[in-house]
PDBQT receptor file of N, H, CA, C and O in Angstrom, charges set to zero:
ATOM      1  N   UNK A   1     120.141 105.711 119.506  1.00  0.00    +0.000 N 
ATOM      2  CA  UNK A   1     118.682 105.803 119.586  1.00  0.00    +0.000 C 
ATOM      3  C   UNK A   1     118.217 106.986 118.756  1.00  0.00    +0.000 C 
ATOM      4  O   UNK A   1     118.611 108.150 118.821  1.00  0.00    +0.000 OA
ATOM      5  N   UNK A   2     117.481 106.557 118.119  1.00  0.00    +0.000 N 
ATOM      6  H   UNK A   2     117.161 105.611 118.066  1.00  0.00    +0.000 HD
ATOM      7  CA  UNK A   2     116.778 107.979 117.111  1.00  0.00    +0.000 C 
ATOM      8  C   UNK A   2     115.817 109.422 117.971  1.00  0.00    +0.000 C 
ATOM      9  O   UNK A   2     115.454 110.496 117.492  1.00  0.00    +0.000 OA
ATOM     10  N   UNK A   3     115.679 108.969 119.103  1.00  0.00    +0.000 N 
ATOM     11  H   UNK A   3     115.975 108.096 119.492  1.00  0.00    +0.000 HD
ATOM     12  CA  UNK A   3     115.154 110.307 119.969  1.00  0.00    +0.000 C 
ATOM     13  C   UNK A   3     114.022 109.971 120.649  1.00  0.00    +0.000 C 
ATOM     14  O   UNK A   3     113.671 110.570 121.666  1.00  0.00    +0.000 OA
ATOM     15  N   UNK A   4     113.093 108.557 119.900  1.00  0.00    +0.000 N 
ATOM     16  H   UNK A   4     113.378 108.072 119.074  1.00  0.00    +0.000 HD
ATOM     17  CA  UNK A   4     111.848 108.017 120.088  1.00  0.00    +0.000 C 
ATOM     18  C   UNK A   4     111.846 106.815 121.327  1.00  0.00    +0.000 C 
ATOM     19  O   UNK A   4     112.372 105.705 121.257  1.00  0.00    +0.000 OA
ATOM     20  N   UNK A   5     110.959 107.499 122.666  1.00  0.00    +0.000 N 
ATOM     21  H   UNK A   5     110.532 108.402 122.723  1.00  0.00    +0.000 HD
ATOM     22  CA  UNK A   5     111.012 105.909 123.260  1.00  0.00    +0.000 C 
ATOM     23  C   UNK A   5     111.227 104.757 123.004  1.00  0.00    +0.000 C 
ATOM     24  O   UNK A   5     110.566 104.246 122.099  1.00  0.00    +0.000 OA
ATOM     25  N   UNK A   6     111.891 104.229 123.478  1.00  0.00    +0.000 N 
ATOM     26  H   UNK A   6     112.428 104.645 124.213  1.00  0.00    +0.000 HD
ATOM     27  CA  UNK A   6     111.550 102.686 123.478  1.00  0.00    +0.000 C 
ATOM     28  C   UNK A   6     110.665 101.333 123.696  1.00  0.00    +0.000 C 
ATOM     29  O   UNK A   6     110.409 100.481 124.546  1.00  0.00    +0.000 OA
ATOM     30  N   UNK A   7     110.448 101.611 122.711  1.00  0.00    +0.000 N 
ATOM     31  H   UNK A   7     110.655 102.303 122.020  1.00  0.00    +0.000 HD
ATOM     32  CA  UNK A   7     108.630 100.492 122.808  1.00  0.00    +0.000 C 
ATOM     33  C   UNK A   7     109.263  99.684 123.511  1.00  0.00    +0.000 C 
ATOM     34  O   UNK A   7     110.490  99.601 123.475  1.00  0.00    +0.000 OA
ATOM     35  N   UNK A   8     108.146  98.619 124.615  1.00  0.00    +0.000 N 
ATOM     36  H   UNK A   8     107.149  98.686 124.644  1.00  0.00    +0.000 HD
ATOM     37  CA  UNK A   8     109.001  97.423 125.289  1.00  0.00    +0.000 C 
ATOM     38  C   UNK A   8     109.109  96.291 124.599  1.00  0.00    +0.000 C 
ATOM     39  O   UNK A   8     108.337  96.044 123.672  1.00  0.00    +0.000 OA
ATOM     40  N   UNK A   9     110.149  95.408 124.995  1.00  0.00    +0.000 N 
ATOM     41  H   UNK A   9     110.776  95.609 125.747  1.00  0.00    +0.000 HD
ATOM     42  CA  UNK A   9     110.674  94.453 124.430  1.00  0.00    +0.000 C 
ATOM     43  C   UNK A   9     109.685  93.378 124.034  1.00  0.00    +0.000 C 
ATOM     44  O   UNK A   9     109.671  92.885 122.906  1.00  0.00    +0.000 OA
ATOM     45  N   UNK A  10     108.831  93.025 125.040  1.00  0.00    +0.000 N 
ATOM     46  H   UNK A  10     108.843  93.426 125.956  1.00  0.00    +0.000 HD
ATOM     47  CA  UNK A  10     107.482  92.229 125.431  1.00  0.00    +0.000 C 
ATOM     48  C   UNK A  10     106.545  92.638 123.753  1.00  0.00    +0.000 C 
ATOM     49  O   UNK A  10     106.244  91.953 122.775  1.00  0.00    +0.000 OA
ATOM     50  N   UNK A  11     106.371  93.896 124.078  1.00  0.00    +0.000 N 
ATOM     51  H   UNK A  11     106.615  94.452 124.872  1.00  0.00    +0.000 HD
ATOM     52  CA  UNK A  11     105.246  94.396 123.145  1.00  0.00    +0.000 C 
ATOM     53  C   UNK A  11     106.059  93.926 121.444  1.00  0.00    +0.000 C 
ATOM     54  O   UNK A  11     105.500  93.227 120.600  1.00  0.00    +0.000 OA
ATOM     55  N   UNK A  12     107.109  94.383 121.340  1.00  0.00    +0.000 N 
ATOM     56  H   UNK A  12     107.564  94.952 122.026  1.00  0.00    +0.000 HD
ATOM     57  CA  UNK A  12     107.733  94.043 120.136  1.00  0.00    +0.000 C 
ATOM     58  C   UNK A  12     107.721  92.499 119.711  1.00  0.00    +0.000 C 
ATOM     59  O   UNK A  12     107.962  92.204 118.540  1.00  0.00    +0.000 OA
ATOM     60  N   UNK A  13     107.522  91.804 120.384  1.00  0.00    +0.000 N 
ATOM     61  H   UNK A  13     107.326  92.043 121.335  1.00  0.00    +0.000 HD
ATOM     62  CA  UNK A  13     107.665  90.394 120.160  1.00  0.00    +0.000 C 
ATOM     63  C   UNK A  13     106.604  90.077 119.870  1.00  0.00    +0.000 C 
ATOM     64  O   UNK A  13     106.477  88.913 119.490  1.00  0.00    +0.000 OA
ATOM     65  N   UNK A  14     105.531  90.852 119.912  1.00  0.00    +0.000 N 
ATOM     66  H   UNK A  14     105.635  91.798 120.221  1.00  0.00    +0.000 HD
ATOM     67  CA  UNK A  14     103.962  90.539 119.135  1.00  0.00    +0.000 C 
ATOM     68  C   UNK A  14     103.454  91.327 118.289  1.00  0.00    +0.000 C 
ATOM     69  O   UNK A  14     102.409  91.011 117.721  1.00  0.00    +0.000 OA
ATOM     70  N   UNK A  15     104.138  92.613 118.005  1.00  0.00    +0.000 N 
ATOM     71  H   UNK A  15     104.987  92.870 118.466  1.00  0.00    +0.000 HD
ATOM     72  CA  UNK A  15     103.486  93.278 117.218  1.00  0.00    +0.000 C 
ATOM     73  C   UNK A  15     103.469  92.456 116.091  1.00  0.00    +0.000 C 
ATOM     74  O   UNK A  15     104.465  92.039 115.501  1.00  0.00    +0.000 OA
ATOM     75  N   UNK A  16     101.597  92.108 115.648  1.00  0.00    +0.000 N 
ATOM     76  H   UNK A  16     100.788  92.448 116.128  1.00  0.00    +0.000 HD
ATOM     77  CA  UNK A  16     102.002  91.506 114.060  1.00  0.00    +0.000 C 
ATOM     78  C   UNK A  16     101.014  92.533 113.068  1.00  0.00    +0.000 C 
ATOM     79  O   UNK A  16     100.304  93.451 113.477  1.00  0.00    +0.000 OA
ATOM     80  N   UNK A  17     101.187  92.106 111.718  1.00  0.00    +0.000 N 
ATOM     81  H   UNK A  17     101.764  91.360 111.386  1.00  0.00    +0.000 HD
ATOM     82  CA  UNK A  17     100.416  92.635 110.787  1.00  0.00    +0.000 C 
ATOM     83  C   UNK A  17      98.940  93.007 110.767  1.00  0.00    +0.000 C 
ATOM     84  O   UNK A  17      98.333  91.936 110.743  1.00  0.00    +0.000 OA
ATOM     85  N   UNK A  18      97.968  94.144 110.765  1.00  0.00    +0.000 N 
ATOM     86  H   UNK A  18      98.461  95.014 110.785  1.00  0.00    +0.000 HD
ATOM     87  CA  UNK A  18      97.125  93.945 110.957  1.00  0.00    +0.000 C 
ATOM     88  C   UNK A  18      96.123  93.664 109.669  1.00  0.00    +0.000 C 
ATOM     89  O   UNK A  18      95.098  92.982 109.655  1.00  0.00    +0.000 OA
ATOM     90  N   UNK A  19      96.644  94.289 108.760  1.00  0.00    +0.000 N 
ATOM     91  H   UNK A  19      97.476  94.844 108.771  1.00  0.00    +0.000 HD
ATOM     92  CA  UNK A  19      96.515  93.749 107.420  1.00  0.00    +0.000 C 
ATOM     93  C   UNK A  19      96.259  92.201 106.703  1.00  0.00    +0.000 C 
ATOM     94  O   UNK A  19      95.364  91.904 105.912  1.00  0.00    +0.000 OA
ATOM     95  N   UNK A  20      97.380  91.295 107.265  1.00  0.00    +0.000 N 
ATOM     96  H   UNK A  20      98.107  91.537 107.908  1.00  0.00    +0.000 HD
ATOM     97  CA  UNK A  20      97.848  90.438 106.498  1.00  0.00    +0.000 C 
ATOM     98  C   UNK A  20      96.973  89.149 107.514  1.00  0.00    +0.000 C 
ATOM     99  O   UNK A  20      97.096  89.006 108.731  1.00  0.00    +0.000 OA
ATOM    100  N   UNK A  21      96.135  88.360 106.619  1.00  0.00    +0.000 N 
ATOM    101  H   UNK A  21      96.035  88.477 105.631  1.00  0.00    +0.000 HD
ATOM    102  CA  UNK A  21      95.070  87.326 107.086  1.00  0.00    +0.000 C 
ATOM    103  C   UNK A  21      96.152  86.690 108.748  1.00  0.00    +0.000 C 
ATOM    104  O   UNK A  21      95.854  86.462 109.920  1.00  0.00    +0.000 OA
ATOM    105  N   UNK A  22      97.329  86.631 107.994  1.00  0.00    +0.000 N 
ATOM    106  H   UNK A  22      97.571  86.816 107.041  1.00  0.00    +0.000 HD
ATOM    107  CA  UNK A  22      97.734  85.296 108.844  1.00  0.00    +0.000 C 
ATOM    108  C   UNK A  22      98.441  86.146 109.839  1.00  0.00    +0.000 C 
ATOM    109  O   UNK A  22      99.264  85.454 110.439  1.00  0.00    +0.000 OA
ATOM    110  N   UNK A  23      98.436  87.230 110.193  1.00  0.00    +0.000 N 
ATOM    111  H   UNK A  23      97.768  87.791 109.706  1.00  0.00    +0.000 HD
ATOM    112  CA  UNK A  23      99.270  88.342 110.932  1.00  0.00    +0.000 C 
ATOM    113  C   UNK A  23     100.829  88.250 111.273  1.00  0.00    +0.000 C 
ATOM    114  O   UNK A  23     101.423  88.333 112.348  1.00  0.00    +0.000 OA
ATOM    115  N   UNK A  24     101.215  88.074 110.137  1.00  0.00    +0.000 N 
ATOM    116  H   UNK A  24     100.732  88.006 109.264  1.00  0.00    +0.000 HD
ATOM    117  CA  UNK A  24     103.075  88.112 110.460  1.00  0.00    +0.000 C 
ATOM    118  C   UNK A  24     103.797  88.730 111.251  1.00  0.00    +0.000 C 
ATOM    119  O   UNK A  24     104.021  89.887 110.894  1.00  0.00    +0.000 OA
ATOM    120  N   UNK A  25     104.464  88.278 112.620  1.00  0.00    +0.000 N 
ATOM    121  H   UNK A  25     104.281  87.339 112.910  1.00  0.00    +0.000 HD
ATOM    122  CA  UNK A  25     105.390  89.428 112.845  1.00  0.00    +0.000 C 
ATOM    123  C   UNK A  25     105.679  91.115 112.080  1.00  0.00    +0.000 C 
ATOM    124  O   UNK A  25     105.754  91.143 110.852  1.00  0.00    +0.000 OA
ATOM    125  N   UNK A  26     105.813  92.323 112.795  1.00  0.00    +0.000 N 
ATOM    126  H   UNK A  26     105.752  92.300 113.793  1.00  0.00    +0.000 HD
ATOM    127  CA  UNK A  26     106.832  92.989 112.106  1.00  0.00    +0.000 C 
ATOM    128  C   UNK A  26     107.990  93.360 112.627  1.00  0.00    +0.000 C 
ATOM    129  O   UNK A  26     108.213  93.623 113.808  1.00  0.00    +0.000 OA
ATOM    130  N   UNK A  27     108.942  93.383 111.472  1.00  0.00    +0.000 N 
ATOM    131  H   UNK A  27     108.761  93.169 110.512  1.00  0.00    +0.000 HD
ATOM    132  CA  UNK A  27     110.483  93.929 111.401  1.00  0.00    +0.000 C 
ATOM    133  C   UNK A  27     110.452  95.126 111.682  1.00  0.00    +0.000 C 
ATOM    134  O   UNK A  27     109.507  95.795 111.266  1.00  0.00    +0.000 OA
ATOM    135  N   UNK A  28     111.676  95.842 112.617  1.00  0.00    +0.000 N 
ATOM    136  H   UNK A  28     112.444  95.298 112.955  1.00  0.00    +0.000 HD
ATOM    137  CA  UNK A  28     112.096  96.959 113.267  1.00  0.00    +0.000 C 
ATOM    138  C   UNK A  28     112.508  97.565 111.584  1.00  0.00    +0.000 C 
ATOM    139  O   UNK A  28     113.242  96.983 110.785  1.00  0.00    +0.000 OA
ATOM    140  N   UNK A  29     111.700  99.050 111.346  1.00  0.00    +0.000 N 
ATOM    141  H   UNK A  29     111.104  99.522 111.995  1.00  0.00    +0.000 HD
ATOM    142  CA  UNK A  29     112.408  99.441 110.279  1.00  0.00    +0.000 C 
ATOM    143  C   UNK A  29     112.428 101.115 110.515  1.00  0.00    +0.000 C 
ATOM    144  O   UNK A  29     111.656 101.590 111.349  1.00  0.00    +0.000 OA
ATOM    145  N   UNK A  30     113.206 101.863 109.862  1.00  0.00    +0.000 N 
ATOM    146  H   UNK A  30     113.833 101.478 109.185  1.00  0.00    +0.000 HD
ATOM    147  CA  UNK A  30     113.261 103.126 109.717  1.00  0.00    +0.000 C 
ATOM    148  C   UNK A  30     112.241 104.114 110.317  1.00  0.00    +0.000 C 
ATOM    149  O   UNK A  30     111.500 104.752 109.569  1.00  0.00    +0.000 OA
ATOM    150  N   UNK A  31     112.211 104.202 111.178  1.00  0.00    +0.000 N 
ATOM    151  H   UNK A  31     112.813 103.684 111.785  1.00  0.00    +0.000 HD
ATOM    152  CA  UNK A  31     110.863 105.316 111.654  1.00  0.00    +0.000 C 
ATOM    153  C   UNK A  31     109.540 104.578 112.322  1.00  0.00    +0.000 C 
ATOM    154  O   UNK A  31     108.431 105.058 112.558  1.00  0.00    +0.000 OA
ATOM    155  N   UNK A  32     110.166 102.930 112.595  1.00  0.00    +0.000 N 
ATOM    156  H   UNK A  32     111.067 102.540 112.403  1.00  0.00    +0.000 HD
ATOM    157  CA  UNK A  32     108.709 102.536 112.899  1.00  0.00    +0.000 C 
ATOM    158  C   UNK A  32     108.863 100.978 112.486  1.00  0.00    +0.000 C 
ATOM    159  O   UNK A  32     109.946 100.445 112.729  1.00  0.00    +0.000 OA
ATOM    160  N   UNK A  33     107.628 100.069 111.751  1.00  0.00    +0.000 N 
ATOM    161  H   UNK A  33     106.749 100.502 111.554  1.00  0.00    +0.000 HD
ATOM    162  CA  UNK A  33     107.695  98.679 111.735  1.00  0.00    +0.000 C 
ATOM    163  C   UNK A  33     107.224  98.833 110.809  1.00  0.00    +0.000 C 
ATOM    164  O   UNK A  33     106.564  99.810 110.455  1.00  0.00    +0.000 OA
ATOM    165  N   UNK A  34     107.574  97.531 110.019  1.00  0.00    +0.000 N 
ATOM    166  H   UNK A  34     108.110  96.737 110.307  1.00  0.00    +0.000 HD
ATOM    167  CA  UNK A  34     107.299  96.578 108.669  1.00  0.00    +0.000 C 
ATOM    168  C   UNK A  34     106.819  95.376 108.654  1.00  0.00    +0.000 C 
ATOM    169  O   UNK A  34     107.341  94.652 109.501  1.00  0.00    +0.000 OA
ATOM    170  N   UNK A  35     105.777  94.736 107.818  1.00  0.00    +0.000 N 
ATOM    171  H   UNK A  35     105.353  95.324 107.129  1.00  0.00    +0.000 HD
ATOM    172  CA  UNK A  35     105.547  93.607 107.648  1.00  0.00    +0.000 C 
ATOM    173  C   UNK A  35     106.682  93.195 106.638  1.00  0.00    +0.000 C 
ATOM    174  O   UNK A  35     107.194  93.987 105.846  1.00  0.00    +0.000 OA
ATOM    175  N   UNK A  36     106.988  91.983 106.745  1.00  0.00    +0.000 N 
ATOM    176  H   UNK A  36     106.573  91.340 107.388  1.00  0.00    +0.000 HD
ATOM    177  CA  UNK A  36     107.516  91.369 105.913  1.00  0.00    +0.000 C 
ATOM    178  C   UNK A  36     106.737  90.898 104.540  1.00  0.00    +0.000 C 
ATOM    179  O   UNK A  36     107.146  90.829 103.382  1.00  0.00    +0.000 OA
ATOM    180  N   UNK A  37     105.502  90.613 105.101  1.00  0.00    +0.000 N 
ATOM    181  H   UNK A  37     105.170  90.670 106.042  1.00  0.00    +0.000 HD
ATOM    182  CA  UNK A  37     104.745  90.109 103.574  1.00  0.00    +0.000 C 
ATOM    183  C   UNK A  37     104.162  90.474 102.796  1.00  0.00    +0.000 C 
ATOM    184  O   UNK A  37     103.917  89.903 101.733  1.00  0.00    +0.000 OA
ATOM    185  N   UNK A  38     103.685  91.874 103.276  1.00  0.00    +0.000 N 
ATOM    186  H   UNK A  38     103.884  92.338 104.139  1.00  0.00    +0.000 HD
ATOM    187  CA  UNK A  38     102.577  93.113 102.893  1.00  0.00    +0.000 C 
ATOM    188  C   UNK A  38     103.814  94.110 102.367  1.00  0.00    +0.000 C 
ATOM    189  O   UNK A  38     103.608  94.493 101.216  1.00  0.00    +0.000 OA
ATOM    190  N   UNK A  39     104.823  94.520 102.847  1.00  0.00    +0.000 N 
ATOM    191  H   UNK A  39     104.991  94.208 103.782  1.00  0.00    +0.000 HD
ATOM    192  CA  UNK A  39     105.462  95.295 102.678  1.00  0.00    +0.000 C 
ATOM    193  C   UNK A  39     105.399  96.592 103.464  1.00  0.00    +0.000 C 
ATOM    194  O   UNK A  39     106.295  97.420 103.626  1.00  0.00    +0.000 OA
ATOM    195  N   UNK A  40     103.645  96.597 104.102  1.00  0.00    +0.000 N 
ATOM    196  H   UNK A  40     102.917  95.924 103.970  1.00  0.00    +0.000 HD
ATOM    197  CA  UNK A  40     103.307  97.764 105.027  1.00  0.00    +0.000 C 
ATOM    198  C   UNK A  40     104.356  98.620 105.999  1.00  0.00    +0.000 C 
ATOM    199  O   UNK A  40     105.201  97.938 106.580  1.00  0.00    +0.000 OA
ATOM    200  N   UNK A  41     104.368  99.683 106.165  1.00  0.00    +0.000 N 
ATOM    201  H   UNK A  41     103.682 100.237 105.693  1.00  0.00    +0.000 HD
ATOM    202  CA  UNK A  41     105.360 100.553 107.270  1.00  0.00    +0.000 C 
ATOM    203  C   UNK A  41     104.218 101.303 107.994  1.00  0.00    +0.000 C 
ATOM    204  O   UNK A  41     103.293 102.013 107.600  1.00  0.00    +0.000 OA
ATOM    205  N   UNK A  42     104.677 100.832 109.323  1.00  0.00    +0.000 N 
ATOM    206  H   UNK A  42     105.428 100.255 109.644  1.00  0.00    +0.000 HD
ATOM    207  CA  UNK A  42     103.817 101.499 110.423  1.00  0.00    +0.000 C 
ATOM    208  C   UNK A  42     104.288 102.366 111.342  1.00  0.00    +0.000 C 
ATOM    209  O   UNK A  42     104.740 101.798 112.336  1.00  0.00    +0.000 OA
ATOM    210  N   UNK A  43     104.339 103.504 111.358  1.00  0.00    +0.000 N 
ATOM    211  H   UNK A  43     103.973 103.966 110.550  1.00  0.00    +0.000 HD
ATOM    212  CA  UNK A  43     105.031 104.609 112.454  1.00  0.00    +0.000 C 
ATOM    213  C   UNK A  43     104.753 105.033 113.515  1.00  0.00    +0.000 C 
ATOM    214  O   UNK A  43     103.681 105.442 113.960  1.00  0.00    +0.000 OA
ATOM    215  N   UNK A  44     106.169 104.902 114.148  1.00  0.00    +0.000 N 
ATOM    216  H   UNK A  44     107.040 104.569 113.787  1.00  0.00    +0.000 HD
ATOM    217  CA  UNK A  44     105.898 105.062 115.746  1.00  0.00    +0.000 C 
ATOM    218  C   UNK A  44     105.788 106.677 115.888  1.00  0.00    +0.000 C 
ATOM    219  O   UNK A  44     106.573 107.448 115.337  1.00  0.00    +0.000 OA
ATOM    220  N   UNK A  45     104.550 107.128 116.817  1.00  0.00    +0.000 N 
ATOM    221  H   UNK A  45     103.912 106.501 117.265  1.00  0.00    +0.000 HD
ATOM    222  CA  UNK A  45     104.468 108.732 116.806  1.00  0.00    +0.000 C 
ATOM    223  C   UNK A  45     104.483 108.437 118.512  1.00  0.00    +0.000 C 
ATOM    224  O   UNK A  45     103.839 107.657 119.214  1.00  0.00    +0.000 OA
ATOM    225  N   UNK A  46     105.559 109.470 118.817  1.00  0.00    +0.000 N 
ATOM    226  H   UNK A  46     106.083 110.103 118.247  1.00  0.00    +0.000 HD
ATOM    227  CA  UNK A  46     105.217 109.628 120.434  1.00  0.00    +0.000 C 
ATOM    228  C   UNK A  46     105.609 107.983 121.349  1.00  0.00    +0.000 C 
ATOM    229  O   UNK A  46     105.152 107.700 122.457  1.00  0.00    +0.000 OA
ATOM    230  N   UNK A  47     106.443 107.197 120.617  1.00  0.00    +0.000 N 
ATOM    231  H   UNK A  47     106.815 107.427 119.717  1.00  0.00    +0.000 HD
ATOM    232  CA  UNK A  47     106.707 105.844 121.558  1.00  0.00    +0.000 C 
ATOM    233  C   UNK A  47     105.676 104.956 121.403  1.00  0.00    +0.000 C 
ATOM    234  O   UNK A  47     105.816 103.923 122.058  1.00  0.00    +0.000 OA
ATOM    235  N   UNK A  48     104.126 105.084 120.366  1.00  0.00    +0.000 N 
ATOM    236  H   UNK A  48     104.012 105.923 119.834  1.00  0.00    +0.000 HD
ATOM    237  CA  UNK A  48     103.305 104.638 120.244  1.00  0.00    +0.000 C 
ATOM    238  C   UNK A  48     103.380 103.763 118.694  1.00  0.00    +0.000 C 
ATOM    239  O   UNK A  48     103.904 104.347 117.746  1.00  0.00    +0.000 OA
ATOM    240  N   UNK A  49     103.025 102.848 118.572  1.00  0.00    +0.000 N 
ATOM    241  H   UNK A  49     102.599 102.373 119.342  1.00  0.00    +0.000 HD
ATOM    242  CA  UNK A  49     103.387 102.426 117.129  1.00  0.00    +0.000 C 
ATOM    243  C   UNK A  49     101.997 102.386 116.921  1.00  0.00    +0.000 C 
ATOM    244  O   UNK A  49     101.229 101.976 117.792  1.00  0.00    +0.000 OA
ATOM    245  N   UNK A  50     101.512 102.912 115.473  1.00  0.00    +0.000 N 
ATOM    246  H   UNK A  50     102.136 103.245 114.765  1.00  0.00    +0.000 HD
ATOM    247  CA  UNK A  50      99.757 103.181 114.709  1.00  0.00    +0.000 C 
ATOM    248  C   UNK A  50      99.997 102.028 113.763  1.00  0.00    +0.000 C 
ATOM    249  O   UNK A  50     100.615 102.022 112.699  1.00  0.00    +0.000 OA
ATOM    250  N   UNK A  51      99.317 100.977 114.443  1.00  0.00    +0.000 N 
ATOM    251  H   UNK A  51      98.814 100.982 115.308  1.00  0.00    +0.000 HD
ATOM    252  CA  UNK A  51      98.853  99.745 113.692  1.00  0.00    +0.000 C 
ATOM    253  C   UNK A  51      97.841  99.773 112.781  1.00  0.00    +0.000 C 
ATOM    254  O   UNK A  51      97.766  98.835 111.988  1.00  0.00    +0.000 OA
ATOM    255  N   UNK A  52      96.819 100.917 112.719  1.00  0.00    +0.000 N 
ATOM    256  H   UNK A  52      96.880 101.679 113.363  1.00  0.00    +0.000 HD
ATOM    257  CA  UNK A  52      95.911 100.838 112.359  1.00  0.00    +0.000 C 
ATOM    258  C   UNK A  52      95.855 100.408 110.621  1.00  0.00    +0.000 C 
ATOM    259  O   UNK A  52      96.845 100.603 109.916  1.00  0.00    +0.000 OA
ATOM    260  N   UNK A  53      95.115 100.063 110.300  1.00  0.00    +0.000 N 
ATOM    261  H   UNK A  53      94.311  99.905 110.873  1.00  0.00    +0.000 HD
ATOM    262  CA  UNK A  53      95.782  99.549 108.533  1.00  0.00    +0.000 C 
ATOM    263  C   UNK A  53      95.644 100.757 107.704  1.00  0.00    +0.000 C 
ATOM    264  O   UNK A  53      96.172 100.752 106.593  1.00  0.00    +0.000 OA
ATOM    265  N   UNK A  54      94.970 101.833 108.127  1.00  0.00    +0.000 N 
ATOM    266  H   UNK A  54      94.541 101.838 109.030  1.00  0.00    +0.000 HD
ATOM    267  CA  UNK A  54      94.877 102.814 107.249  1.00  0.00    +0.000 C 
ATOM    268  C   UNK A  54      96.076 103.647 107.649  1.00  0.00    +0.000 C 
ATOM    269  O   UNK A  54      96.568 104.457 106.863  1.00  0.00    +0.000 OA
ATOM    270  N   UNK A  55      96.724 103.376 109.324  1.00  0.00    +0.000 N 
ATOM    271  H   UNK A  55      96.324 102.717 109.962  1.00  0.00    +0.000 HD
ATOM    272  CA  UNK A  55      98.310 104.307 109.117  1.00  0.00    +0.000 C 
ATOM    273  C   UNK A  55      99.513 103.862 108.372  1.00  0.00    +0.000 C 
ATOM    274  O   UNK A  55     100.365 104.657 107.976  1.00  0.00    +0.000 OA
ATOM    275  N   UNK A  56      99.585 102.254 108.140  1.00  0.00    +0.000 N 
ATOM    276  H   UNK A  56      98.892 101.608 108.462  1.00  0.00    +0.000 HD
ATOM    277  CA  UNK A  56     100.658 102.021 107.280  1.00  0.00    +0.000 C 
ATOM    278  C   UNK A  56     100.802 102.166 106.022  1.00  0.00    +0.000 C 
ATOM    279  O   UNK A  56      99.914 101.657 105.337  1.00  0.00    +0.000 OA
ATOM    280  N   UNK A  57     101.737 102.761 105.424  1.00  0.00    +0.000 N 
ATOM    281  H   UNK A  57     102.458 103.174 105.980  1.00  0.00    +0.000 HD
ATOM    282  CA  UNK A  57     102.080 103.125 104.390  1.00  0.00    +0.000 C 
ATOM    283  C   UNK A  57     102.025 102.044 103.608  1.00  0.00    +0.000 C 
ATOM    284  O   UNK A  57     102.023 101.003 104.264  1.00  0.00    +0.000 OA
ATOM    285  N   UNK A  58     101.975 101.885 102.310  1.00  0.00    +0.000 N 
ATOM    286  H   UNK A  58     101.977 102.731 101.777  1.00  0.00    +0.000 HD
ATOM    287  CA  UNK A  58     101.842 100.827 101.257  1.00  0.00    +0.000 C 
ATOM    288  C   UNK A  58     102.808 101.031 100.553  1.00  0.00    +0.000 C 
ATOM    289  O   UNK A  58     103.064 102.176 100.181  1.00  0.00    +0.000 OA
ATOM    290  N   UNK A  59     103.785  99.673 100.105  1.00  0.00    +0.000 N 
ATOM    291  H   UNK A  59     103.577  98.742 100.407  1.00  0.00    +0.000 HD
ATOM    292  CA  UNK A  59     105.314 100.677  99.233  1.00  0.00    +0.000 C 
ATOM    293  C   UNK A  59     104.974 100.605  97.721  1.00  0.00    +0.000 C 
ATOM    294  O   UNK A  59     104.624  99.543  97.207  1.00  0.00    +0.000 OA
ATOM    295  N   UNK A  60     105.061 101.517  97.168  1.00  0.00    +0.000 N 
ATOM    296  H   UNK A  60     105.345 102.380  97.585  1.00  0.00    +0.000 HD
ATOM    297  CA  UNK A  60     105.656 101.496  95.732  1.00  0.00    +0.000 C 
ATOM    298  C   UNK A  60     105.520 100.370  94.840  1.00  0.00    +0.000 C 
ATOM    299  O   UNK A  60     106.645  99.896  94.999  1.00  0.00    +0.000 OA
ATOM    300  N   UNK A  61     104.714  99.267  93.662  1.00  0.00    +0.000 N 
ATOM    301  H   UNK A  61     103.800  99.651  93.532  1.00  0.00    +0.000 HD
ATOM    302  CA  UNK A  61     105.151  98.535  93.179  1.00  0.00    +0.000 C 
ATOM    303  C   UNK A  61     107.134  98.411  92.711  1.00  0.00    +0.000 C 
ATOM    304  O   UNK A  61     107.835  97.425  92.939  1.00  0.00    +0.000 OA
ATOM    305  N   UNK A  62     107.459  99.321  92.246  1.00  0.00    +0.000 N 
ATOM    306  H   UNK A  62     106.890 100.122  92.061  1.00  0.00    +0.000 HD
ATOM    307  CA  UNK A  62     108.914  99.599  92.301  1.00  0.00    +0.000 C 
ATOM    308  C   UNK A  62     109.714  98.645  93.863  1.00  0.00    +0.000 C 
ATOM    309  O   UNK A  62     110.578  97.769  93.903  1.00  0.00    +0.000 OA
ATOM    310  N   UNK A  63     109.031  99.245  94.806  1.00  0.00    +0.000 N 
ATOM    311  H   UNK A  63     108.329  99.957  94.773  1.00  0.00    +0.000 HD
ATOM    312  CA  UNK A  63     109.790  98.859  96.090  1.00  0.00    +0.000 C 
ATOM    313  C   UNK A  63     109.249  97.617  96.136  1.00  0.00    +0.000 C 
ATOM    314  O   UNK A  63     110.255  96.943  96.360  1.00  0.00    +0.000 OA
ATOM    315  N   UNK A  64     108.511  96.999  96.086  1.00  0.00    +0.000 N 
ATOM    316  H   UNK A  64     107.694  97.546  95.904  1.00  0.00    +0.000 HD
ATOM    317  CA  UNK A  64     107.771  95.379  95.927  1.00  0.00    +0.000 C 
ATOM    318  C   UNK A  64     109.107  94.736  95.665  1.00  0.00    +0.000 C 
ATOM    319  O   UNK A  64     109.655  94.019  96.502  1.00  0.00    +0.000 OA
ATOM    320  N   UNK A  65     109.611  95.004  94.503  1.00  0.00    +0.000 N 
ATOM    321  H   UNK A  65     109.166  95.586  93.823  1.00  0.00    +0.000 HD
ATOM    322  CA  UNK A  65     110.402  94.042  93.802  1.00  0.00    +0.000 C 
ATOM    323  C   UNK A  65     112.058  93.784  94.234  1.00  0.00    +0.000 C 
ATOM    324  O   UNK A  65     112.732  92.954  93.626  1.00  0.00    +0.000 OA
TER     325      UNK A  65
């Protein structure tokens, strides 16, 4: 475990994109969650994951590809 609560299992099974029209699932990634289609990274602060679209990070055209 990286040190960070454990979001519940329930909640993970819906977190989707808030970005993306059709709201995709996101993937468990490094520090937090990912869309798969956006590429967005959203970080968990405090066991809390910030969905908000202005907290996820946007990757890199470089990382796009």
């Amino acid at each position: 475990m990286d040190g960070q609560p454990r979001v519940d299992e329930f909640l993970e099974s819906i977190l989707a994109c808030p970005a993306c029209p059709h709201r995709p699932l996101l993937k468990k990634a490094e520090g937090g969650w990912e869309c798969p289609d956006c590429g967005r990274k959203y970080p968990v602060i405090d066991g809390i994951p910030h969905l908000a679209v202005n907290d996820g990070l946007t990757p890199s055209p470089e990382q796009k590809q």
